[in-house]
VEXDO-786579 format. One line per 3 residues: for each residue z, x, y negated of C-alpha. Coordinates in steps of 0.1 Angstrom, whole numbers. Layout:
% VEXDO-786579
Z,X,Y | ...
END
This chain:
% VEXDO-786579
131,-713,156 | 112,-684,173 | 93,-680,146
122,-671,122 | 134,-651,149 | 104,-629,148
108,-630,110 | 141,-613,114 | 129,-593,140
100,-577,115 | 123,-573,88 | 147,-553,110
119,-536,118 | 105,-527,84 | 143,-519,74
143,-492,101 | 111,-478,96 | 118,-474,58
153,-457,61 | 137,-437,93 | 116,-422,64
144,-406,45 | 166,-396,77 | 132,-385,95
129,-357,64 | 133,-325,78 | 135,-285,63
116,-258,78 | 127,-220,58 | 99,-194,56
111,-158,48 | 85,-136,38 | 83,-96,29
52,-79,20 | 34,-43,7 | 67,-29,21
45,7,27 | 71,18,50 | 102,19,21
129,22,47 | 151,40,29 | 142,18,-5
125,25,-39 | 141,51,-60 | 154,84,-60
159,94,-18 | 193,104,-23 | 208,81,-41
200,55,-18 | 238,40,-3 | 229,9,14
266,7,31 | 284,10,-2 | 278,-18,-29
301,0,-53 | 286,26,-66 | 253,6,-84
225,29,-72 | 195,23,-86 | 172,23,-53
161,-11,-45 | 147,-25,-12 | 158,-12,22
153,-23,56 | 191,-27,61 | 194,-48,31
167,-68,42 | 180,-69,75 | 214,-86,58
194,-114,38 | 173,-121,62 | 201,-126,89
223,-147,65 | 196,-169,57 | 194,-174,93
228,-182,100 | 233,-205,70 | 204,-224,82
207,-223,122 | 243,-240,113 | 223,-265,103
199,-273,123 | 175,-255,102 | 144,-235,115
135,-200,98 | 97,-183,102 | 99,-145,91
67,-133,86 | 52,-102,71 | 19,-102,52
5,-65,56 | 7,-30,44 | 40,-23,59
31,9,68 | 14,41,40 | 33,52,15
66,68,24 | 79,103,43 | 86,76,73
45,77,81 | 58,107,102 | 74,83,128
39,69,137 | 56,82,177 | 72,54,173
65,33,140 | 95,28,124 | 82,-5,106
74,-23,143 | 109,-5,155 | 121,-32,125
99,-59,130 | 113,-61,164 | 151,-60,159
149,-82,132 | 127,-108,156 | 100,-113,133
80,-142,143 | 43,-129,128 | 31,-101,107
-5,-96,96 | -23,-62,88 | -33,-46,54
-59,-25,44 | -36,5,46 | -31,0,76
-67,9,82 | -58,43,63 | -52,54,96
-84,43,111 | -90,17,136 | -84,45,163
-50,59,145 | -42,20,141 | -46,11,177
-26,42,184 | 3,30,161 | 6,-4,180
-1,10,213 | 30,29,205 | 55,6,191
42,-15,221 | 54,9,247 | 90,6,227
94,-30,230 | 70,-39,200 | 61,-78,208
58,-94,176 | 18,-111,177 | 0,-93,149
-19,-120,140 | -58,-113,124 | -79,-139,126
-108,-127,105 | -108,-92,115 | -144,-84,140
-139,-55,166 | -172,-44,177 | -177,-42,216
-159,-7,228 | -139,-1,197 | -102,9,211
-86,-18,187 | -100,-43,217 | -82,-26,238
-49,-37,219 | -60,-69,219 | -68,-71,251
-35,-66,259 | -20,-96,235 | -10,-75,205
-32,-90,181 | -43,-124,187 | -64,-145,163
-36,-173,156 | -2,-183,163 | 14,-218,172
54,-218,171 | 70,-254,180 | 99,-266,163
125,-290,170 | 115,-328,166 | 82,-320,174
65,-298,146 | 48,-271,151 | 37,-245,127
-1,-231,128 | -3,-192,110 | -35,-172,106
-34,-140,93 | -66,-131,72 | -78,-98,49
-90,-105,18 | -123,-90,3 | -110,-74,-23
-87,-54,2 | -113,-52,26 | -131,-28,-1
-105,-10,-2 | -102,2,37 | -128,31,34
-123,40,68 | -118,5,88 | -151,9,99
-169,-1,125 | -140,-28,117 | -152,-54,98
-137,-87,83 | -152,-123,80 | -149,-137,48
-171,-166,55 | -152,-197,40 | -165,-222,67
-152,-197,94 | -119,-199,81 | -121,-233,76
-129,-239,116 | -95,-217,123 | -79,-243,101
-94,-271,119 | -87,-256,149 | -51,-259,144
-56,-288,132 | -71,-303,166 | -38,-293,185
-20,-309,165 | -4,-285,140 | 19,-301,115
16,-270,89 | -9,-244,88 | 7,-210,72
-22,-184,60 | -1,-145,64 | -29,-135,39
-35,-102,31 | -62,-114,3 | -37,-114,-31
-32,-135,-60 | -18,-127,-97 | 9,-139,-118
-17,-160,-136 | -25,-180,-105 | -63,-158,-98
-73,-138,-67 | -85,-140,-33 | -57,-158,-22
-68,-188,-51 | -100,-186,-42 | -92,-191,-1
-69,-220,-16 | -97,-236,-33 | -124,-235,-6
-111,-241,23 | -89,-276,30 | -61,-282,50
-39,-247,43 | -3,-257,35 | 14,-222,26
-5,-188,19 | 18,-160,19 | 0,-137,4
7,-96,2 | -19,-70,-16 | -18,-75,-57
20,-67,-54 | 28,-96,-78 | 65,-108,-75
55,-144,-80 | 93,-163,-98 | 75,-197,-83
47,-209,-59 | 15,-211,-72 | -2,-244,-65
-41,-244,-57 | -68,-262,-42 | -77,-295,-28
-50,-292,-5 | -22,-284,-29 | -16,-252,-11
15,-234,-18 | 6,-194,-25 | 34,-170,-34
44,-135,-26 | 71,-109,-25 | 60,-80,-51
60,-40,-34 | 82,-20,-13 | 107,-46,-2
122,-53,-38 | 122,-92,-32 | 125,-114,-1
104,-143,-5 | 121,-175,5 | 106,-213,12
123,-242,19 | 97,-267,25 | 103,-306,38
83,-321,62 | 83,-363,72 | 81,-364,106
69,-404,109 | 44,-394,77 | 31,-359,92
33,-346,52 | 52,-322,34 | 70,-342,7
94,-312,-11 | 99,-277,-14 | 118,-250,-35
110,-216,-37 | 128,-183,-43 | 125,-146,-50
156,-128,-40 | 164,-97,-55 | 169,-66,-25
193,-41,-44 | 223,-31,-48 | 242,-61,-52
234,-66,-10 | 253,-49,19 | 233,-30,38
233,-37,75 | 250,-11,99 | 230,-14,135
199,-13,107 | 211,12,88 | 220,33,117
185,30,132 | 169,44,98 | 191,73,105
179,83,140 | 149,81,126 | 157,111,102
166,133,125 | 132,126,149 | 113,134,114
133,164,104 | 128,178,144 | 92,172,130
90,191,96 | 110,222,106 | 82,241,107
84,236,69 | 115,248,63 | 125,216,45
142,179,62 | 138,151,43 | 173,152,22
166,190,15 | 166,197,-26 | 129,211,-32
129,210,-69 | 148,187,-96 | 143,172,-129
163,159,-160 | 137,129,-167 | 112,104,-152
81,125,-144 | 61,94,-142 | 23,78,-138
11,57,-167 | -12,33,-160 | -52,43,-173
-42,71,-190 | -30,109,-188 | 7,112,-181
34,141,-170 | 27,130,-132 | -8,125,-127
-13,159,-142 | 18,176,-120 | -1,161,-90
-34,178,-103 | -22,207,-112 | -4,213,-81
-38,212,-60 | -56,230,-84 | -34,259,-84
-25,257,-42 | -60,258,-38 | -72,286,-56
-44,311,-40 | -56,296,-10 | -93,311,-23
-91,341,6 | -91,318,31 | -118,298,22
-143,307,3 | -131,332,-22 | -137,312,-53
-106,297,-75 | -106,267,-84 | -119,253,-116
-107,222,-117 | -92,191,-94 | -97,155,-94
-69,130,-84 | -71,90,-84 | -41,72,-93
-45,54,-66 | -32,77,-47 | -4,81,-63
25,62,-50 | 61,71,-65 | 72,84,-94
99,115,-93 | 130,104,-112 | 167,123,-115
186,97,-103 | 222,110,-98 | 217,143,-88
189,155,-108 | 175,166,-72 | 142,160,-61
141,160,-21 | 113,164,8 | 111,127,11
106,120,-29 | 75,146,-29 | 63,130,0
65,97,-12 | 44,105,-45 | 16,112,-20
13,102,12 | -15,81,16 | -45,86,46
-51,103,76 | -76,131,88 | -107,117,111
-99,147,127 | -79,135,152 | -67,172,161
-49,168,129 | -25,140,131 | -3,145,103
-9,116,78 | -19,126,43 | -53,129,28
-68,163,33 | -78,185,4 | -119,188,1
-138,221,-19 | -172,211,-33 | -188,221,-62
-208,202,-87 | -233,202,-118 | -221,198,-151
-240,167,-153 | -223,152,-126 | -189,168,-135
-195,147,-169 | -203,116,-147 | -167,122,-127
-149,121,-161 | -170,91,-174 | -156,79,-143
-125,77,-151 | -127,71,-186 | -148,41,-185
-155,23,-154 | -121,23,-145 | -104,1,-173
-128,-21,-157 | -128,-18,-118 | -87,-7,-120
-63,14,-130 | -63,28,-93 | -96,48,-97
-83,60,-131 | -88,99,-122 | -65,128,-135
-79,166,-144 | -64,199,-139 | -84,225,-153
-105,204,-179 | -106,193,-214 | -121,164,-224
-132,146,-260 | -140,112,-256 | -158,86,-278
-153,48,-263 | -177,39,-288 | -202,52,-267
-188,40,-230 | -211,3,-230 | -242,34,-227
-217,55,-204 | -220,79,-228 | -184,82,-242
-179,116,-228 | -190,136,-254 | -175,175,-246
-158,189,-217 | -142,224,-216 | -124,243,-190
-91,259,-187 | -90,295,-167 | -81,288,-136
-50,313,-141 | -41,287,-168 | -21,265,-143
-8,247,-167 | -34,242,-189 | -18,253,-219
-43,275,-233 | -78,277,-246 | -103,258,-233
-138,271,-230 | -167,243,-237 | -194,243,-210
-233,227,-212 | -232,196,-204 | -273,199,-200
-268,232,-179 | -283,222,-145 | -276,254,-124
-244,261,-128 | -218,245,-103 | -182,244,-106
-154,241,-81 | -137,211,-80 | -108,198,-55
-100,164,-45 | -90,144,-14 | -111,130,13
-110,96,2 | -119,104,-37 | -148,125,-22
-159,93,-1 | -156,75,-32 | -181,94,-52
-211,75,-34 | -193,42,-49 | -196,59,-88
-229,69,-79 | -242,33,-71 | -226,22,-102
-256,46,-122 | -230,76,-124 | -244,102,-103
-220,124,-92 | -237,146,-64 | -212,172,-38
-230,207,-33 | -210,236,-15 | -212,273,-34
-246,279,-32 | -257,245,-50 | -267,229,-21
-264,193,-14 | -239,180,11 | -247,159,34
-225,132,40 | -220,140,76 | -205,176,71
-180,167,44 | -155,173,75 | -168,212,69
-156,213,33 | -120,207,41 | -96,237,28
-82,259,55 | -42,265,47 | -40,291,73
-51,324,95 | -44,302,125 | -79,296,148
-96,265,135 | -90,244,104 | -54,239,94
-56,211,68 | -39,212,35 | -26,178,29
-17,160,-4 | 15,159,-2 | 20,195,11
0,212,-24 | 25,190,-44 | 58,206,-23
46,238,-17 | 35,239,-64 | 72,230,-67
87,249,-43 | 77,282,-57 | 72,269,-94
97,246,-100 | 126,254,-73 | 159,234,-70
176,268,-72 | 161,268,-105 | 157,248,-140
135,228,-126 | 102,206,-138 | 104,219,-179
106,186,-196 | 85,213,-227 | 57,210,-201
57,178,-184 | 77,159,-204 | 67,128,-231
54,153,-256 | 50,182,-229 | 25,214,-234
10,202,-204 | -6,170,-221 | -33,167,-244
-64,171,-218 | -80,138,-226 | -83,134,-265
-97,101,-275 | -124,105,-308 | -128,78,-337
END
């Protein structure tokens, strides 16, 4: 008899324990945005962003108070149920838009903070400020109620560096538990990936760990206090096709449920699936287009994830923008606009317009990437007096750099904030100079090496990236790609007079074997650190000032262009030889951008002709 009733007893028993493990099923949402690059206002034309009014069908997309709406709707769906939600952010949420000039009081931690993000990770742009400008930026949003932990686990401060500083003080810590309801808890890291890490110039003496079996002891780490899931805010990056650094980190190191990754941009429709582990990878695309969203399941007698569904939520038009967000964005314009004055523009004002998409194409010339060069080119040289009396032969910008496109939108207007946007990458060393933007750099080189800068950006960039694809003012070039496997598919290069500022008449061929002649050439700091990257790739490209001298690295400082009479060196940024070129060229009094120069089939095209 008491042995049956222990037989009953078991089978109750079993009976629980196997129901328990559907009822003990529970969800855990992750909301992730990414590669934001400070698009509060969205992507597309600045003025025709209307976040309040979902009638009108602008075509901006992104926003932080459409954000702000999704994200806090997801919230309240799920908190009526019972439902955690983790809002993370994977990096570069700062660099690329007019609202760089809030770094006083960032406006991307201002969001972070009202919308009570749990983690956020850091990109390489965020090194574009330097780890000095960087510690600055936190140390500021810090002293306005900025608390969310920036987590960066791989990331090596050397002793002294101010960055410890900020740590010191609890802003960036190397991980991050959060406990949940029914006892899970949820383990992040936040890690840069190598392939960004080579593309933060200036995060030195900064340096990351890529070591696999270091990040595999963070993992275990978690593991040993008992993490139930261990989220990676990876700033590594991973492609549509399932590659990158954030595949690679999937398949060499165990025990990483979720990487949400940031960096490659890619807008993934569905996770990616990789490694041992079965580690779910996806990401949000650029400039706060999509929300990621994952629902995942999670046994709590089994301690496994048994389901999930994933999915990318369009940020446009379609979403009511929030009002306390919205109206936060706006304070912010008038603390930049106190800030630009001196220009005689805000950011709304009408600098210039256009009647068609003035836009970059991707490893080749296009109406925008010349615009861009031109402008410098021709700023430059009328800024020859001040310098060193010599116009400008020619100027050199990377696509890279190049962050927006200039469209008509509704108004036909292009404002402050658009020609901003097209450039605003980097900061000065200087740190006398802290208004972001890249400053302008004069140096002169050989023809030789003038050669190796367009074999540059004829041949090794199809195969490094369209981002160091390089766009002339001032030159024309005939190439021969059956002759770029012996980096010889340059085969003549003329130049435009430098009154040509369009470069719409004849070009005069130069000796490619001349070895004393040096010509001027313009280009931004970071394309001028660059050049010792072509050169170790057996493309010597050489700086020399005026006199044919070489520069040495450590004075490149001393080659910046002075924009003013004003004691010491008042940098010309970027951004500012693109507005000031369309101010006086192109003004919004005016016609505008001629669509005959820089349009499809413009006058202005036609400096890269391909032979054969």
């Amino acid at each position: 008899m008491k042995r049956a009733k222990w037989i009953a007893l078991a089978g109750m028993v079993l009976i629980v324990f196997m129901t328990g493990c559907r009822w003990a099923n529970i969800t855990v949402t992750i909301l992730q945005t990414s590669d934001v690059h400070h698009h509060a206002s969205g992507y597309g034309p600045f003025l025709d962003y209307t976040p309040l009014d979902t009638s009108d069908n602008d075509s901006v997309t992104g926003g932080y108070a459409r954000l702000a709406t999704l994200i806090n709707s997801i919230r309240e769906e799920q908190a009526a149920k019972c439902i955690p939600t983790l809002l993370v952010d994977s990096g570069d949420f700062s660099m690329g838009t007019v609202y760089d000039l809030s770094a006083a009081d960032p406006i991307s931690l201002k969001f972070f903070s009202m919308m009570g993000y749990d983690a956020v990770t850091l990109g390489n742009h965020e090194f574009d400020w330097s780890p000095s400008g960087l510690a600055m930026l936190l140390s500021n949003g810090a002293s306005n109620g900025f608390s969310v932990p920036v987590v960066a686990t791989n990331m090596v401060i050397p002793e002294g560096n101010v960055l410890q500083t900020v740590k010191d003080s609890g802003i960036i810590v190397d991980k991050k538990i959060i406990s949940y309801p029914y006892g899970i808890k949820v383990g992040i890291l936040g890690v840069m990936g190598p392939d960004s890490d080579s593309k933060a110039p200036v995060a030195a003496p900064v340096t990351f760990n890529h070591d696999y079996a270091f990040i595999q002891q963070q993992v275990n780490d978690l593991k040993s206090k008992c993490v139930d899931l261990v989220v990676v805010l990876s700033h590594g990056g991973v492609g549509s096709s399932g590659t990158g650094d954030d595949a690679d980190l999937a398949a060499n190191v165990t025990g990483i449920d979720i990487i949400a990754s940031g960096h490659y941009h890619t807008a993934t429709a569905d996770v990616i699936i990789a490694g041992e582990s079965n580690t779910l990878i996806f990401s949000p695309g650029e400039y706060g287009e999509y929300l990621s969203r994952l629902d995942i399941t999670y046994n709590i007698l089994t301690r496994k994830m048994v389901g999930y569904k994933f999915t990318l939520i369009p940020v446009d038009d379609d979403v009511p923008g929030d009002p306390a967000i919205q109206a936060m964005v706006e304070q912010y314009h008038a603390f930049i606009n106190a800030g630009i004055a001196q220009l005689g523009v805000t950011m709304e004002s009408p600098v210039s317009r256009t009647g068609f998409p003035v836009e970059l194409l991707s490893l080749q010339e296009s109406s925008l990437g010349n615009l861009a060069a031109d402008s410098i080119r021709a700023v430059a040289s009328s800024l020859a007096p001040l310098n060193d009396g010599n116009p400008c032969d020619f100027s050199v910008v990377a696509s890279g750099v190049i962050r927006d496109n200039l469209y008509p939108g509704t108004t036909g207007f292009i404002t402050f904030a658009d020609i901003y946007n097209v450039l605003p990458l980097g900061i000065s060393p200087d740190t006398s100079q802290p208004v972001p933007g890249y400053p302008l750099m004069s140096l002169y080189v050989t023809a030789g090496d003038l050669r190796n800068i367009c074999e540059a950006a004829l041949t090794v960039a199809p195969v490094i990236g369209s981002d160091f694809y390089l766009n002339f003012s001032g030159l024309q070039i005939y190439y021969d790609p059956m002759y770029a496997p012996y980096y010889a598919g340059v085969r003549s290069v003329a130049l435009y007079d430098p009154a040509d500022t369009f470069c719409t008449g004849e070009a005069v061929p130069i000796d490619l074997s001349d070895t004393e002649t040096v010509y001027h050439c313009v280009v931004d700091l970071y394309a001028l650190q660059m050049m010792g990257a072509v050169t170790s790739m057996g493309l010597q490209i050489i700086p020399r000032d005026e006199h044919g001298e070489v520069i040495d690295p450590a004075l490149y400082m001393t080659r910046r262009l002075d924009a003013s009479l004003n004691p010491g060196v008042q940098e010309l940024k970027e951004w500012m030889a693109l507005l000031y070129f369309l101010k006086d060229a192109f003004p919004a009094s005016g016609y505008g951008i001629p669509e005959l120069l820089y349009g499809q089939d413009g006058a202005a095209l036609g400096r890269i002709n391909f032979l054969n």
